[in-house]
Every structure is written in structure tokens, then in C-alpha cells.
C-alpha positions in Angstrom: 33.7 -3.9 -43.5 34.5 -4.4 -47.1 37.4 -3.3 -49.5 37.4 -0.3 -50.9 34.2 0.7 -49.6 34.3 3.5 -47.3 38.3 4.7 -49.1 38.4 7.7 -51.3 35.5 9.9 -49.3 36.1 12.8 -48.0 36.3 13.5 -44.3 32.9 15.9 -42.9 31.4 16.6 -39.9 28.2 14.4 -39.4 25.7 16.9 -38.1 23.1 15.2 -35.6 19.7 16.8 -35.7 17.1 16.6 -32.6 14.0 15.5 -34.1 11.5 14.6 -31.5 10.9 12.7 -28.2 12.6 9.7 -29.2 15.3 10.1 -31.9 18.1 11.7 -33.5 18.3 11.1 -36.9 21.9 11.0 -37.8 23.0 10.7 -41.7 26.3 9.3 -40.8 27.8 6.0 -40.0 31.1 5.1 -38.4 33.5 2.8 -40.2 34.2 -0.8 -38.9 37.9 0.4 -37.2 36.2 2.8 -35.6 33.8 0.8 -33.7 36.4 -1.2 -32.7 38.5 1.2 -31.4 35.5 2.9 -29.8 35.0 -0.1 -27.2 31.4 0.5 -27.0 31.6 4.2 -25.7 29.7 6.0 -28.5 30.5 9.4 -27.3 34.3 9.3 -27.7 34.3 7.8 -31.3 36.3 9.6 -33.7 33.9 10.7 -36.4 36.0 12.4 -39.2 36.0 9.4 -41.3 33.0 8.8 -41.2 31.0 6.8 -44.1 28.3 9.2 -45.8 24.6 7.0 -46.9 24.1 6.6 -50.6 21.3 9.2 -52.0 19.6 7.9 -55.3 17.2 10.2 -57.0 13.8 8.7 -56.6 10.0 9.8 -58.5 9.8 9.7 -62.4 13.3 9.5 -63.0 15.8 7.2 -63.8 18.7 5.7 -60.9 21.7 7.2 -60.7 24.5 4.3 -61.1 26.8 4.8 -57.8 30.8 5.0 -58.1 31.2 1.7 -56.5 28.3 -0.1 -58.0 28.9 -0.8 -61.7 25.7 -2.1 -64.1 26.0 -5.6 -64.3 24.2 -8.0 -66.8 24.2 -11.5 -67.9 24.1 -13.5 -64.4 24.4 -17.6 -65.7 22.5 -19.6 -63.8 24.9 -22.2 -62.1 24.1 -25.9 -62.6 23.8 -26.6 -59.1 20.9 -23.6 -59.1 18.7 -25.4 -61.7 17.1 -27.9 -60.2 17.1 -26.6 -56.7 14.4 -29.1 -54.2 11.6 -26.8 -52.9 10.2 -28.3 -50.6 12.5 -28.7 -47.8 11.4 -27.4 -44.7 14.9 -26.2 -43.0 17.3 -27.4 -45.8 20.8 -26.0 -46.0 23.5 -25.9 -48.1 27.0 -23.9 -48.4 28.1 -23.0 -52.2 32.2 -23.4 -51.4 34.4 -20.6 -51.3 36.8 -21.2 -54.0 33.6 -21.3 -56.5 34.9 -18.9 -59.2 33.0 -15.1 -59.1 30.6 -14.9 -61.6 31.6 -12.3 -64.5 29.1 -10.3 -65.6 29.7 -8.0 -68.5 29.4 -4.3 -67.9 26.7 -2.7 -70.0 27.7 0.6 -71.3 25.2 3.8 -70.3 22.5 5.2 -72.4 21.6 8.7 -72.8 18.6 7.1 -70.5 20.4 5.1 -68.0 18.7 2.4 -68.4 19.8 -1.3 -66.1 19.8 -4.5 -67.9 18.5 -7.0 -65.5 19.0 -10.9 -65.5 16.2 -12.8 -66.1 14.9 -14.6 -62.3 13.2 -17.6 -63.4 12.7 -19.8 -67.0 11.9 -18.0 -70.1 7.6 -19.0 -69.3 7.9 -16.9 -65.6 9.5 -13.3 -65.7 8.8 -11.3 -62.9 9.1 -8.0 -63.7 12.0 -6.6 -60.4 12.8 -3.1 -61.5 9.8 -1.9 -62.5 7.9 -3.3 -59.5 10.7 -0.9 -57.1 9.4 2.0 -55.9 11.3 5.1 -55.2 12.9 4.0 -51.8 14.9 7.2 -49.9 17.4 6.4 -47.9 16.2 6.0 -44.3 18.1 8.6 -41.9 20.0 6.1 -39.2 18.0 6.0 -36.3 19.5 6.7 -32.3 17.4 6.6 -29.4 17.4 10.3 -27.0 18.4 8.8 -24.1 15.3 8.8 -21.3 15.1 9.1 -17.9 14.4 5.5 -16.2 12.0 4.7 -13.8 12.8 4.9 -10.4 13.4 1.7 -8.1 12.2 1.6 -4.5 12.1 -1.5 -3.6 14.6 -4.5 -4.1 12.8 -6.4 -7.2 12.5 -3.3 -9.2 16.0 -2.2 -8.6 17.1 -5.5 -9.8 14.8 -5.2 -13.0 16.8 -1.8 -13.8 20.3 -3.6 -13.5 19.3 -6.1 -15.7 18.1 -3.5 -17.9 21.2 -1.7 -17.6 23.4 -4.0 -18.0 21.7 -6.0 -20.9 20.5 -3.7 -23.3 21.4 -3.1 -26.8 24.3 0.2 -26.9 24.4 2.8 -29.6 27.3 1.5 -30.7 26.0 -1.8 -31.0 23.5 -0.5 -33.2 26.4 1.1 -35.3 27.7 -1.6 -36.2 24.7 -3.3 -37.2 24.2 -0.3 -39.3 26.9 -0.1 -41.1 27.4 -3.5 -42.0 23.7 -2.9 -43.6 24.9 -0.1 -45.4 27.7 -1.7 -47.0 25.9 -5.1 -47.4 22.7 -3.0 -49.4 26.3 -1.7 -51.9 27.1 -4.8 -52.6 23.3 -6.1 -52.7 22.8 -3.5 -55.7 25.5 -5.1 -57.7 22.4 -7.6 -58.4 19.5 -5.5 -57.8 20.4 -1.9 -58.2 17.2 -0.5 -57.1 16.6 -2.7 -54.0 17.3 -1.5 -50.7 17.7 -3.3 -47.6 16.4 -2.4 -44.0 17.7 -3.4 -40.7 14.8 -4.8 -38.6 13.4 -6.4 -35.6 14.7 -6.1 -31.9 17.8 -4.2 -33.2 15.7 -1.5 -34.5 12.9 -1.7 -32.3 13.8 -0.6 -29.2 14.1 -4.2 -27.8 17.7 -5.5 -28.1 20.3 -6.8 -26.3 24.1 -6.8 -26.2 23.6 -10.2 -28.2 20.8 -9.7 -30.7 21.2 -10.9 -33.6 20.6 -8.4 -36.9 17.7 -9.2 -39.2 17.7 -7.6 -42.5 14.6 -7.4 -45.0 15.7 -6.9 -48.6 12.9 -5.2 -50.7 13.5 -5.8 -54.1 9.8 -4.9 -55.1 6.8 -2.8 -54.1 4.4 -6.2 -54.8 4.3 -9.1 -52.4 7.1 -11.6 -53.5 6.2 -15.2 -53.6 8.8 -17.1 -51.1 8.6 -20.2 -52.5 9.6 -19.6 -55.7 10.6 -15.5 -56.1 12.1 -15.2 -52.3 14.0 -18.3 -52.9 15.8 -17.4 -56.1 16.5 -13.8 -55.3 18.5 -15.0 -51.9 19.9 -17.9 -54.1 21.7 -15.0 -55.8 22.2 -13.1 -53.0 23.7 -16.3 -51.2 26.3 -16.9 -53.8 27.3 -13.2 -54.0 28.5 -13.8 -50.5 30.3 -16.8 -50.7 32.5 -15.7 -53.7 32.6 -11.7 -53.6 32.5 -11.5 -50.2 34.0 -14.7 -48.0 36.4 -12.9 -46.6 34.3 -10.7 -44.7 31.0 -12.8 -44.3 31.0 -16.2 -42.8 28.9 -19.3 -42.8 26.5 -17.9 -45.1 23.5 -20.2 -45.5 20.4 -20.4 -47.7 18.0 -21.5 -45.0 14.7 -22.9 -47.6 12.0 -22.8 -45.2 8.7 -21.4 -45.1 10.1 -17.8 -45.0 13.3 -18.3 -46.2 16.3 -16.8 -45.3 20.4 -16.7 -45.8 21.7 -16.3 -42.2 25.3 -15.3 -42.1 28.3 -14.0 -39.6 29.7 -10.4 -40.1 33.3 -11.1 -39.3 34.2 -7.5 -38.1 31.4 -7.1 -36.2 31.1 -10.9 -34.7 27.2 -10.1 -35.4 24.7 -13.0 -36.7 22.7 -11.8 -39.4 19.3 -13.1 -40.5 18.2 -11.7 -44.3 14.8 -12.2 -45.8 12.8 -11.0 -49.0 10.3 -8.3 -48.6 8.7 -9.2 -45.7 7.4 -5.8 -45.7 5.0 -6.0 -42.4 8.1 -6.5 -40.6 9.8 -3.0 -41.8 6.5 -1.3 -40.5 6.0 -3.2 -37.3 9.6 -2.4 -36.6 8.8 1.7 -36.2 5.4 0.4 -34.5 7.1 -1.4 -31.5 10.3 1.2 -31.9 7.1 3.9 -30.8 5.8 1.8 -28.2 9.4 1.3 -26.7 9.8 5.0 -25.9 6.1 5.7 -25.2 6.4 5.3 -21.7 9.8 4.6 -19.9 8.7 1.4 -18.2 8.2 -0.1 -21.1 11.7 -1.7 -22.4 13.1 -2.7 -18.9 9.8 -4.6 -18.5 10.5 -6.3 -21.6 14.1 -7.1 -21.3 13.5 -8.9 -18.5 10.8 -10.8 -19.2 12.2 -12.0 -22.9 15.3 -13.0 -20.6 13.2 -14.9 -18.0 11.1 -16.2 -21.3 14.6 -17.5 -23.0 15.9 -18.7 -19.4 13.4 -21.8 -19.5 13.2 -22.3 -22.8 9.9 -21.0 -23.7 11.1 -18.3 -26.4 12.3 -20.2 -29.6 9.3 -20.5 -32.1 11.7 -23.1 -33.5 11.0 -25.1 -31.0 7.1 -24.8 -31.4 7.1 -22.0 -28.2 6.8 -18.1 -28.6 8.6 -16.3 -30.6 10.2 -12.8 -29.3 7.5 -10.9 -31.4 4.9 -12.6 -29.6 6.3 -12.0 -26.1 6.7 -8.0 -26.6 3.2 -8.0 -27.7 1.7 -10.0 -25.1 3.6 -7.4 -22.7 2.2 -4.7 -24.5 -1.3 -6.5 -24.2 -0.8 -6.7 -20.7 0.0 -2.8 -20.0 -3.1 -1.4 -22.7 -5.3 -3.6 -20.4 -4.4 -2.5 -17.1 -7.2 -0.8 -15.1 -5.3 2.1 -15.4 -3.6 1.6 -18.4 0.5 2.5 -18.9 -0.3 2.0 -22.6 -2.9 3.1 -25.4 -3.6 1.8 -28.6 -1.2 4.1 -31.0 -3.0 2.3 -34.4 -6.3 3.9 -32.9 -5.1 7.6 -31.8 -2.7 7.5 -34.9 -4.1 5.7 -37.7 -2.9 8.0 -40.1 0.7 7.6 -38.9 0.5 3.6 -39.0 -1.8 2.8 -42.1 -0.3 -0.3 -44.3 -0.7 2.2 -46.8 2.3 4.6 -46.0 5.2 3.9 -48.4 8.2 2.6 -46.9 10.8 5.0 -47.1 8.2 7.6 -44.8 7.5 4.6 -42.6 10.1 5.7 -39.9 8.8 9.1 -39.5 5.6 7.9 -37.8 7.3 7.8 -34.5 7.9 11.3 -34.7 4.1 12.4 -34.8 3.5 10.6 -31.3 4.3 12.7 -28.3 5.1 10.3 -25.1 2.0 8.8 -23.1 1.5 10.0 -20.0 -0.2 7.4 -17.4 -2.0 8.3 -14.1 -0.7 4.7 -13.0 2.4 4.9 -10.7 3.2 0.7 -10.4 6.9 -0.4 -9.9 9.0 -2.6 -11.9 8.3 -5.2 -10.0 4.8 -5.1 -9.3 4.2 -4.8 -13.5 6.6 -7.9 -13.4 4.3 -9.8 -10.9 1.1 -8.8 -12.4 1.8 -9.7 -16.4 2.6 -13.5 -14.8 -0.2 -13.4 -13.1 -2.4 -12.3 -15.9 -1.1 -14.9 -18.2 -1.2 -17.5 -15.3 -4.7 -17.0 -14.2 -6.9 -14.3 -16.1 -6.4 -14.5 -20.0 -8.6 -17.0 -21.4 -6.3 -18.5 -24.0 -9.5 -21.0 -25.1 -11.5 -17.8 -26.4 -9.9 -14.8 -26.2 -7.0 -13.3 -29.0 -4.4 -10.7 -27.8 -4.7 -7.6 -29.8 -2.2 -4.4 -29.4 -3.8 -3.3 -32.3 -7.3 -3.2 -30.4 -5.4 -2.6 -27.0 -8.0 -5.4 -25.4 -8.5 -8.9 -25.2 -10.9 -9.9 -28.3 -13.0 -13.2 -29.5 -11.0 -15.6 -31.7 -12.2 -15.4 -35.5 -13.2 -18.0 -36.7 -10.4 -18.1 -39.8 -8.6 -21.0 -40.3 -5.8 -18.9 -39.1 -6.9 -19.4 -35.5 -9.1 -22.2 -35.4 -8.2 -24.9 -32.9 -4.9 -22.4 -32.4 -3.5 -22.7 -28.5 -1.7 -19.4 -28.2 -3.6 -16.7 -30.5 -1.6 -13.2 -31.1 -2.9 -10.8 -34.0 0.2 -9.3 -35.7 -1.1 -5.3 -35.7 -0.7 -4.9 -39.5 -1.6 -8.6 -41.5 -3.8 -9.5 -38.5 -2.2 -13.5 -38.4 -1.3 -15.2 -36.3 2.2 -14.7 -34.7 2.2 -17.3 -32.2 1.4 -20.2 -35.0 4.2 -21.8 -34.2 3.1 -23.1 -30.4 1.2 -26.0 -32.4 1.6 -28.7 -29.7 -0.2 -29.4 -26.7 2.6 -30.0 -24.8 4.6 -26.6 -25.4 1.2 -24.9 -24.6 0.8 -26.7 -21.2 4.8 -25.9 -20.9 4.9 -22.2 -21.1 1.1 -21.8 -18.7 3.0 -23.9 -16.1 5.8 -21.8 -16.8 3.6 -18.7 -16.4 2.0 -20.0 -13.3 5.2 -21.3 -11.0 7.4 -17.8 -11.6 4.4 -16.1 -10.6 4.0 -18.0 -7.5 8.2 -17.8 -6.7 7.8 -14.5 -7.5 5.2 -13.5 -5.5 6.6 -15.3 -2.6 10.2 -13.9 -2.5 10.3 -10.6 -4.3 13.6 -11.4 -6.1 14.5 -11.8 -9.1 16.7 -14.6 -8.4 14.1 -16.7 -7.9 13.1 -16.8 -11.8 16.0 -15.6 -13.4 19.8 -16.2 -12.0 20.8 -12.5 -12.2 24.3 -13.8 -13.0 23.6 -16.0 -15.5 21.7 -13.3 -17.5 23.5 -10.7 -17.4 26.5 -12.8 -18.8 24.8 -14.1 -21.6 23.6 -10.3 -21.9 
């Protein structure tokens, strides 16, 4: 993806390593060409140039610089930087291209090796970055062991799988979401040489699609980082890295201020949309929780595929748009299988706790999937007859007035009475934080929008056994 990056290395054998029921863990990544030239089919990719993952040492010593990163200090603060407005909701702006590249002076290495790091804010508010970092490892790339689908009998399910099939996210996809991280933490480090930056969300999770977008967390500290002010100036940086250093392989990077901000950008090799955040942490460990729950049972995904597509289809999955977000939707469908009377799903948090506890350290956070064998269910229900039955549920037995959706109590449980869920209309816990992750259904009308939504597909559904008859089959599987 970037200059210079992956030249130099010599070739190797990558050697792939069966790990459990779910994985490989592979340390090697393909190069951009490569991907290309693969056309999707993972199996036939050449892999002797393959780019090796940067080790840094980690515990009570110091960080080893890298070949390609040089120590930087002495960042200027632009003028345009200084007086940025804080509180715009969805405010964007674009820093041009021809802006000259900030030159920072190199600083020459101590017997200690010690990084000189810019100051973040005004002389009265220094956080402390390096210090905060903790000793990230490099997280082993992550492919799912392929697993034996469920088998279709009747026309509904059988159109579930193609979807399925057709739509979901491909090694190779993945690949090249990977890589681009890879490269993208490099470049990162030129700023913050200890941060490390983890590829998140449906593309890690088990979840994706052909067309999923990446999101990236960059974790610059072990503390919680304040996103109005400390999330805000590190992606300020981050942002106009991009535009200068890198505008000729990223485009339409923006610094998108909102509550959570983000820079969203375009990897031009990849033609991949990439969302980046500041150490939002919960969503690193949620990742490996819903990536565990994804190969738990081998209903599971195809269910959810095609119930985020029928979600998206009428315009009830954009928490933009005040309706549920995609996070919310997997975890209403894993609701809806833990509750079964003969459940497909248990509660992993419960059997598992010592595998999932907010307390493990990031960088061992991806080995919890590997301590949970797969689930095996006494209940035999189709593709279609799970599809039929989560409508119904939602259409005519959840009590959304009193009752919250917890995965992480695998059971529908009273509302608190928080502030965080107090006159609410949709009310999801997030399995880490416990808040609320459909917040952003806040008006009446959405509410009403997605039960009628819930309560018509159900009916058509029920009615005509295809698939058709809620989700044009062609339609979706173009868009994949």
C-alpha cells in the first residue's frame, strides 16, 4: 500500500498453524499486488513476498525503534489546529493536499532509547501518552477454519444459505483489510511509536460482507482517553499525517468531530472505507466476543447476514438515522437464539468469565476464542424457521416498554433505572460497559418504524416462505 514499505524483506514461507475450532493464526500478510492479482481466491495467492508483522519487545524494557520508523520530535501545531470549534456535532473539514509535510527533527538515540514525544495539548494540560501504553504484542492475523453449513431442506432456508454464500465477507477480503492496518499502524507510529492499531467490528467479527467497511481503533493508551478533547487532538494529528505523507494512497480523509470522533478515509488500493477511532477499547474486546459467538454454532452467521441485509433493505439499520445500529442487530439475534426454549446459544460471559473479563489486557484479548469449544444444541430448527421466529419475537413477544436485551445474561431482563435507559424505546446492554447500544433510536417515530417493520416481514414471511417477499434476492446479493 505504501512506498517503501513492504521492499527490502526477505522472501519466507509463512507457516499457518491450526489453533482451535475456529482459527488459524497466520503471522503473515500478503502485499497489496498480490491481492489484486489473487482475484479473491485466497488459496492460489503467491505468498513468497509476503510482508512479515512488526515484533516490538514489550514488559520493563524500552521499544525497539523499527527500520522504517524513525524517532520524530518537535510536531508544530498548525494555525488552523489552535483554535479548533468543539462542539460540532458531525463537523468536517479536509486539510488540502499540497499542505507542506511537517518536518520533524530526528532525535539521536541514547544508550536508553528513550522517544521524545510532542506535547498534545497547552503547556497547563499534558497528558502523559507513552507512559500510559502498555506492552501491546502484536496480535497474530486472524482466519476463520472453514465450517460445515447447515443443511437446507426446504426453499426459504436454501435461499438464506445463497445469500450467505454469496454475500459474506472472503479471506481475501479480510487480507486486504489487514494489511492496509498493518501498514497504516507503521506510519501511525511515526507519531505515536508505542500505539498500536486494531482492526475491528464486522470485519473481525465474524459478521461481514463483501462491502463492509473497515473500522480501526487506535490505542494510544492503557487509560480511558477523553474524546472531546484527547481523541480529537490525537486524530487531528493523525488526520494531517494522511493528507500530506500519505495522499497518494489514502483518499478523502476526514476528521469527523462527533460524539465519538473519527477520521474516515478511502484506501485507494484496496477501494475499502475505513472508519478510525481513539481507544475505544470495549470495541477491541467485543470484537473477539461476537467473533466467538459467530463460530459457536454454524447457524449463527447466515442468520445474521440475512437479517442485517433485510434490516439495511428498509432502512432500519443506520443509527445515523436514529434506527439500530449493526451492533445492536447481531445482539438482538443473539438474544433471540440464548432465549429459545431450546436454546442454539448460551451465555459465553457466564460459562467463560475468565476468558471475557474487562480485565484481560488487550494484546491476550484474541486468545479467548480459543478456550471455547463449539456449542452443541439439542435444537434442530431450519434457516427459515429461526428467520420466521426472531420476527415474530420482536413483532409480538419482547416487551420493549420493560424488558432490556442482555447477551451478556442470555435472557430478557428489567430496565435499570439509570439515566442510561430511562424513557429509552429500544434498550440493548453492550456485554462489557453495560450502555446502552441502541441510544440512538431516540424518536418515536423510528421506534414505531422498525416494530411495523418487524411485524409486516413477519406476516409476508409467514405467508409465503420466500425470501423474496422481504428481501429482493437480487438486489441483495448485488449490493453484497
Amino acid at each position: 500500500m505504501f512506498p517503501n514499505s513492504i521492499l527490502g524483506r526477505p522472501p519466507f514461507t509463512p507457516n499457518h498453524q491450526q489453533h482451535n475450532n475456529f482459527f488459524t493464526l497466520s503471522p503473515s500478510l500478503y502485499s497489496h499486488q498480490q491481492l489484486i492479482d489473487a482475484q479473491f481466491n485466497f488459496q492460489n495467492t503467491d505468498l513468497s513476498r509476503a510482508v512479515s508483522l512488526q515484533q516490538l519487545t514489550y514488559g520493563n524494557v524500552s521499544p525497539v525503534q523499527t527500520s522504517t520508523s524513525p524517532l520524530f520530535r518537535g510536531r508544530k501545531r498548525l494555525n488552523d489546529e489552535k483554535n479548533l470549534p468543539l462542539d460540532g456535532k458531525r463537523q468536517r473539514f479536509h486539510s488540502p493536499h499540497q499542505e507542506p509535510t511537517i518536518v520533524n527533527h530526528i532525535v539521536p538515540l541514547s544508550g536508553e532509547r528513550r522517544y521524545s514525544m510532542p506535547p498534545l495539548f497547552h503547556t497547563h494540560y499534558v497528558p502523559d501518552i507513552v507512559r500510559g501504553v502498555p506492552p501491546f504484542r502484536e496480535i497474530p492475523f486472524l482466519e476463520p477454519r472453514e465450517i460445515t453449513l447447515p443443511e437446507a431442506k426446504d426453499k426459504l432456508s436454501q435461499q438464506i444459505l445463497e445469500l450467505f454464500e454469496a454475500c459474506q465477507q472472503q479471506v481475501s477480503d479480510l487480507k486486504k483489510k489487514e494489511l492496509c492496518r498493518t501498514e497504516l499502524q507503521r506510519e501511525i507510529q511515526l507519531i505515536f511509536p508505542q500505539s498500536r492499531l486494531f482492526l475491528v467490528g464486522s470485519s473481525l467479527n465474524g459478521f461481514g460482507t463483501r462491502s463492509s467497511d473497515g473500522d480501526l481503533c487506535l490505542v494510544v493508551k492503557e487509560e480511558p482517553v477523553n474524546q472531546k478533547t484527547e481523541a480529537r487532538h490525537i486524530l487531528t494529528l493523525v488526520h494531517k499525517h494522511f493528507c500530506t505523507r500519505l495522499s497518494g494512497y489514502i483518499e478523502r480523509p476526514q476528521l469527523i468531530r462527533a460524539k465519538v470522533p473519527i477520521v474516515k478515509f478511502r484506501d485507494k488500493v484496496s477501494c475499502v472505507e475505513f472508519d478510525l477511532n481513539v481507544n475505544n477499547i470495549v470495541g477491541i474486546r467485543n470484537t473477539f466476543l461476537l467473533r466467538t459467538y459467530a463460530y459457536l454454532e454454524n447457524r449463527v452467521r447466515p442468520l445474521v447476514l440475512v437479517i442485517k441485509k433485510w434490516a439495511s433493505h428498509h432502512e432500519i439499520n443506520d443509527a445515523s438515522r436514529g434506527t439500530l445500529s449493526s451492533y445492536s442487530l447481531v445482539l438482538m439475534v443473539l438474544h433471540y437464539l440464548q432465549t429459545l426454549p431450546e436454546p442454539i446459544l448460551p451465555s459465553i460471559q457466564k460459562i467463560y468469565p475468565e476468558s471475557f473479563s474487562p480485565a484481560i489486557q488487550l494484546h491476550l484479548v484474541h486468545q479467548a476464542p480459543c478456550n471455547v469449544p463449539p456449542y452443541l444444541s439439542k435444537n434442530e430448527s431450519n434457516l427459515g424457521d429461526l428467520l420466521l421466529g426472531f420476527l415474530k419475537y420482536y413483532a409480538t413477544e419482547f416487551d420493549w416498554n420493560s424488558q432490556m436485551i442482555s447477551v451478556r445474561e442470555a435472557k430478557a431482563i428489567p430496565r435499570p433505572d439509570g439515566i442510561e435507559w430511562r424513557n429509552k424505546y429500544i434498550c440493548v446492554e453492550e456485554p462489557f460497559d453495560g450502555t446502552n447500544t441502541a441510544r440512538a433510536v431516540h424518536e418515536k417515530q423510528k421506534f414505531d418504524m422498525i416494530k411495523d417493520q418487524f411485524l409486516k416481514s413477519w406476516h409476508r414471511l409467514k405467508n409465503k416462505r420466500d425470501l423474496n417477499s422481504i428481501l429482493p434476492l437480487r438486489t441483495a446479493v448485488l449490493k453484497r
